[in-house]
NURO-18876 format. One record per residue (C-alpha): z, y, x negated; residue in three letters; residue number from 1. Coordinates in nm, 2 decimals. Each point is the difference from the previous one (the first is absolute). Layout:
// residues N
SITE      pz      py      px  type  seq
SITE       Z       Y       X   ala  NUM
...
END
This chain:
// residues 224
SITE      pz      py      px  type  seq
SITE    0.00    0.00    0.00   unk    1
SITE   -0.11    0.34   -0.17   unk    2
SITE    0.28    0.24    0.04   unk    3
SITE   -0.15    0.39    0.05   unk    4
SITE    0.08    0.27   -0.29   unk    5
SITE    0.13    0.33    0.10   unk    6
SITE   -0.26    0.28    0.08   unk    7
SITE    0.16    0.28   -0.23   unk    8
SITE   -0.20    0.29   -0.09   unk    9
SITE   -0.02    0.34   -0.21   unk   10
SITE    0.07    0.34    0.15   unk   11
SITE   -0.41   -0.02    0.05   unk   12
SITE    0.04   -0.31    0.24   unk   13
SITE   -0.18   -0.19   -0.26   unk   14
SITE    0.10   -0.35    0.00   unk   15
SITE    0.18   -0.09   -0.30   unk   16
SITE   -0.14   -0.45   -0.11   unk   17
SITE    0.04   -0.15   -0.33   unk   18
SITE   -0.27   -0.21    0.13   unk   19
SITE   -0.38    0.07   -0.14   unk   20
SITE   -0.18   -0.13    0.35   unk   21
SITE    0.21   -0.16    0.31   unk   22
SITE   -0.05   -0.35    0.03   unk   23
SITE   -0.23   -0.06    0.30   unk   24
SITE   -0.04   -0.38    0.09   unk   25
SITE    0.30   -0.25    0.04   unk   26
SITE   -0.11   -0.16   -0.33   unk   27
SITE    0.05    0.30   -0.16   unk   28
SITE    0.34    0.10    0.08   unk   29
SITE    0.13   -0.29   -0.03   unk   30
SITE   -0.10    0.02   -0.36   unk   31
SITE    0.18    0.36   -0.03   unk   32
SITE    0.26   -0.17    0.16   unk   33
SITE    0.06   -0.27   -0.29   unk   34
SITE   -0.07    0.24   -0.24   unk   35
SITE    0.31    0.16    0.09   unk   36
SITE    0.22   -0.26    0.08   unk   37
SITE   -0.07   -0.11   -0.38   unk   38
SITE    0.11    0.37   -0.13   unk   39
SITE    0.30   -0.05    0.19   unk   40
SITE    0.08   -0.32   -0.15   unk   41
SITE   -0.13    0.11   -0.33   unk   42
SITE    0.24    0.29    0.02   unk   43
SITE    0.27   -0.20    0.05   unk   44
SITE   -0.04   -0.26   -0.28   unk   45
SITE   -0.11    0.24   -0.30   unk   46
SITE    0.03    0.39    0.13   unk   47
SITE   -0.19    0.26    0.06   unk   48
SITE   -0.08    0.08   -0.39   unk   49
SITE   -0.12   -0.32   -0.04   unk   50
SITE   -0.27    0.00    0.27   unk   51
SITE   -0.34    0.00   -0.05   unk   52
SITE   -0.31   -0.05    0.29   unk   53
SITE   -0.08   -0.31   -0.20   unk   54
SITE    0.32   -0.17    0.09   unk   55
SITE   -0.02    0.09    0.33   unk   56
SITE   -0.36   -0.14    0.03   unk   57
SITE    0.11   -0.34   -0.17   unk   58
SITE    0.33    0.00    0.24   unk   59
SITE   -0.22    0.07    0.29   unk   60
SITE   -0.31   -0.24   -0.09   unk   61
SITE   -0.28    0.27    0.01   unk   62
SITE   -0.21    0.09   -0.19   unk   63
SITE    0.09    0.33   -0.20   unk   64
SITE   -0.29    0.19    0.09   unk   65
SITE    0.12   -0.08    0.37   unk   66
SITE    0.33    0.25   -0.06   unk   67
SITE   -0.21    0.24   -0.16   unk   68
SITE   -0.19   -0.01    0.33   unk   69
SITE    0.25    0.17    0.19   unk   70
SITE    0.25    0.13   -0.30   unk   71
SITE   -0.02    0.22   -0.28   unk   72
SITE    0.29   -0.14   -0.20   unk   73
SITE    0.33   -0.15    0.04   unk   74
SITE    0.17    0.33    0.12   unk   75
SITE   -0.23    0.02    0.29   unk   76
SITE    0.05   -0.39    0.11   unk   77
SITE    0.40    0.08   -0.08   unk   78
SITE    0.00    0.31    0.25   unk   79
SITE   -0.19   -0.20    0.29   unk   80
SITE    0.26   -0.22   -0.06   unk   81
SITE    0.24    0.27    0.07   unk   82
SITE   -0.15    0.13    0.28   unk   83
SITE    0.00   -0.39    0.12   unk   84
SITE    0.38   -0.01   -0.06   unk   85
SITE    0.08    0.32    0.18   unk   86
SITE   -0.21   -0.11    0.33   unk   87
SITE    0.17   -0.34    0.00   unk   88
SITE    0.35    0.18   -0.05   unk   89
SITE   -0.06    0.20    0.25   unk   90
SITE   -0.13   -0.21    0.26   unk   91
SITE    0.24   -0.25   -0.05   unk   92
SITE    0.26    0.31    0.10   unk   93
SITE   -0.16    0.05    0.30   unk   94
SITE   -0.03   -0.34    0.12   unk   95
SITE    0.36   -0.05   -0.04   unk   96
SITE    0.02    0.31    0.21   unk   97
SITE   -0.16   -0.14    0.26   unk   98
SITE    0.23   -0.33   -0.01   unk   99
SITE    0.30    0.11   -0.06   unk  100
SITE    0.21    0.27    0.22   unk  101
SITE    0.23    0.30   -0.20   unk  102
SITE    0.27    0.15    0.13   unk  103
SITE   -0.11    0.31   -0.21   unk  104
SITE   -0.18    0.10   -0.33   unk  105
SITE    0.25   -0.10   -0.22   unk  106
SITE   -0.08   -0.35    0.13   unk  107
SITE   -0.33    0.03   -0.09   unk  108
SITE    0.07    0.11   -0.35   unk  109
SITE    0.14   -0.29   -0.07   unk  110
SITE   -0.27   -0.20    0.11   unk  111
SITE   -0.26    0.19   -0.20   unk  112
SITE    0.23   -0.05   -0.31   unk  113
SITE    0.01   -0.40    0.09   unk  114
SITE   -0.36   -0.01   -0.01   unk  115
SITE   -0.09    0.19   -0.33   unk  116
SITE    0.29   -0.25   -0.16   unk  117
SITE   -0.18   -0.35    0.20   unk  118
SITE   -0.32    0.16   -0.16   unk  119
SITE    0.15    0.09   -0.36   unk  120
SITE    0.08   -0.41    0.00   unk  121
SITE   -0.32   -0.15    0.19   unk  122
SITE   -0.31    0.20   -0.06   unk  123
SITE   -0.18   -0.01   -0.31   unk  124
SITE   -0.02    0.29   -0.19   unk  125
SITE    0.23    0.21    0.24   unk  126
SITE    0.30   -0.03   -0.26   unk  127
SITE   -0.24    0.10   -0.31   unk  128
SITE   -0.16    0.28    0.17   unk  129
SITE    0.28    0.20    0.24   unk  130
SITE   -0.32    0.13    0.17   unk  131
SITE   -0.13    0.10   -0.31   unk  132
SITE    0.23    0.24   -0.20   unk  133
SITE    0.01   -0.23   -0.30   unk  134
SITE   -0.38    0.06   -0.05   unk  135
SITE   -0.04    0.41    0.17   unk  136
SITE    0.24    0.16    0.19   unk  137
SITE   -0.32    0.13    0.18   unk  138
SITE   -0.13   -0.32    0.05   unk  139
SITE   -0.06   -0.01    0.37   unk  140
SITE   -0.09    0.41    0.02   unk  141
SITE   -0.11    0.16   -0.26   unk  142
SITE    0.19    0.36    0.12   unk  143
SITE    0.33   -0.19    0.16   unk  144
SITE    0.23   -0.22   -0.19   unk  145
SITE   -0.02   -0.42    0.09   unk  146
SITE    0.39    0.12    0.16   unk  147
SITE   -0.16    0.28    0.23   unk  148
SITE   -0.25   -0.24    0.12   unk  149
SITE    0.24   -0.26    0.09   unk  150
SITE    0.22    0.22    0.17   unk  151
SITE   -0.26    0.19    0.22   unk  152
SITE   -0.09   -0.34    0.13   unk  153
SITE    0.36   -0.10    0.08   unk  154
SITE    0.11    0.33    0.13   unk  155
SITE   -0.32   -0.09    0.27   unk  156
SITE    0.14   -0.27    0.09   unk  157
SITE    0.33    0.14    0.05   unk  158
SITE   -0.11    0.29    0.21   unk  159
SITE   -0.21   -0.25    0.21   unk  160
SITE    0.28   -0.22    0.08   unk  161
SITE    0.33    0.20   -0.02   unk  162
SITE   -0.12    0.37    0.16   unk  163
SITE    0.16    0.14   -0.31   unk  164
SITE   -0.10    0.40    0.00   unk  165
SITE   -0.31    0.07   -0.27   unk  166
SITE    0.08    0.28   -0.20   unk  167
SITE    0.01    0.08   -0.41   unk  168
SITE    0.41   -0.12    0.00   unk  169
SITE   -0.14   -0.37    0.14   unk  170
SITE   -0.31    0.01   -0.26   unk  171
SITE    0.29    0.07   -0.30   unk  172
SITE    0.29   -0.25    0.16   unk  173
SITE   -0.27   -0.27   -0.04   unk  174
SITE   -0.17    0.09   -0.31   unk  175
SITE    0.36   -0.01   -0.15   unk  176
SITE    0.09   -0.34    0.18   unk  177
SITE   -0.32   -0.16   -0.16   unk  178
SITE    0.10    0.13   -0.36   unk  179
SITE    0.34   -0.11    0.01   unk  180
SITE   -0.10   -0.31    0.17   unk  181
SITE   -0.21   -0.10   -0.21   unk  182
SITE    0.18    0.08   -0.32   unk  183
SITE    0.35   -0.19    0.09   unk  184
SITE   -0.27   -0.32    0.12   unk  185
SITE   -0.14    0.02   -0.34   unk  186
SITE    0.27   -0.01   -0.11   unk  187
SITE    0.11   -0.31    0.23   unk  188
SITE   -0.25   -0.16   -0.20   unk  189
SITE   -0.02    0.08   -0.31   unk  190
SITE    0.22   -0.27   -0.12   unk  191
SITE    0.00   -0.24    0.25   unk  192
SITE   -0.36   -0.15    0.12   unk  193
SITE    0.17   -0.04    0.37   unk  194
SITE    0.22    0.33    0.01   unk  195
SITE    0.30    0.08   -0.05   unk  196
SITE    0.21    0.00    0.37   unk  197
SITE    0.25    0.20   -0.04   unk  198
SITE   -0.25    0.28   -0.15   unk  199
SITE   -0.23   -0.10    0.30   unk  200
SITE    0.30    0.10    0.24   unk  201
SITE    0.04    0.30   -0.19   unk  202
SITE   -0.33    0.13    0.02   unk  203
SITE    0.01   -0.03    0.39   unk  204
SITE    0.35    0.18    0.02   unk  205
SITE   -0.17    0.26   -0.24   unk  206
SITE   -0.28    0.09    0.23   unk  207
SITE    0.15   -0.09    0.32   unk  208
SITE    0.30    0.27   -0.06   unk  209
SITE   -0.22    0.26   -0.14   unk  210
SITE   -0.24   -0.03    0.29   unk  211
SITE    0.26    0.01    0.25   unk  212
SITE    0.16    0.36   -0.16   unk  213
SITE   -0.37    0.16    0.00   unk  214
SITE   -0.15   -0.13    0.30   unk  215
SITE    0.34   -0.03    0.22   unk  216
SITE    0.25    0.27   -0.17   unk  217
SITE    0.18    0.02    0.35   unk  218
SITE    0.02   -0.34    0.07   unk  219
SITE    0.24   -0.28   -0.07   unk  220
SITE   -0.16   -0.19   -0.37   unk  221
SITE   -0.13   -0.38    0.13   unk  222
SITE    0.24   -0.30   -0.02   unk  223
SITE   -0.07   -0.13   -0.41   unk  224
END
């Protein structure tokens, strides 16, 4: 099953693709698709240094002039893989708000935060790339930050579900939450391959009380 990418764009509404033509029969993409899956895994198993479009033609059993059909170089196959990461992310959010009822936001948070951890240890790639910052920090936009990306496209979801008021203070709340989310999760990580619990916990407490004092200051914090 091919899972969409993002349509992000510059200020120009110019489509931003790391891809040199879209794939247009099934054969196709279905070869894109394996050429990514073996970037992911490579990745993984020897880094991002260590990458080269050869490898990933070998891992993928095509033929090399077959990546250099629809990529420039490994940075381009690495930032579709990104984007591929991000739509997954994100639509795995949204299914499980669809399936699952919240008593508020806060509740939400904490399922957002369960996914990116059940994706940091089951996805291929996810853990080496954290969307990309270890390769650009403007990997997915090249005039917004990977961070400001992500968070625009969970702050959607948020409005969408929860009502919460748009405004500047919500765009900064979130951008913050993001940040510091995804520096304690790193950190989760860093030394243990299935994160750390307690640091886990603590990066939901983290965001979930300073949510609560910018987007409720009058209002009771949530039950921890």
């Amino acid at each position: 099953m091919l899972v969409s990418t993002p349509q992000l764009e510059d200020q120009d509404g110019v489509e931003l693709t790391p891809l040199r033509r879209q794939p247009t029969q099934r054969r196709s993409a279905r070869r894109v698709e394996r050429m990514l899956d073996a970037c992911a895994q490579l990745l993984d198993d020897i880094g991002y240094e260590a990458l080269t479009t050869t490898r990933i033609a070998d891992q993928a059993g095509v033929a090399i002039g077959s990546v250099y059909q629809f990529f420039p170089d490994k940075r381009a196959i690495t930032k579709e893989l990104t984007r591929r990461n991000v739509e997954l992310f994100v639509s795995r959010v949204g299914r499980r708000f669809l399936d699952e009822d919240y008593r508020g936001w806060w509740e939400a948070v904490d399922a957002i935060i369960d996914e990116y951890v059940d994706m940091h240890r089951t996805v291929p790639g996810f853990r080496s790339l954290h969307f990309g910052d270890v390769v650009d920090l403007n990997l997915l936009d090249s005039d917004s930050d990977n961070n400001t990306v992500i968070a625009g496209r969970l702050r959607g979801l948020l409005l969408k579900e929860f009502g919460l008021a748009d405004s500047a203070e919500l765009d900064i709340a979130v951008l913050v939450a993001v940040e510091a989310g995804d520096a304690v999760l790193k950190l989760a990580f860093r030394h243990d391959p299935a994160g750390k619990p307690e640091i886990i916990a603590a990066a939901k407490q983290l965001i979930r009380g300073f949510l609560s004092r910018q987007l409720n200051p009058r209002r009771p914090r949530p039950r921890e």
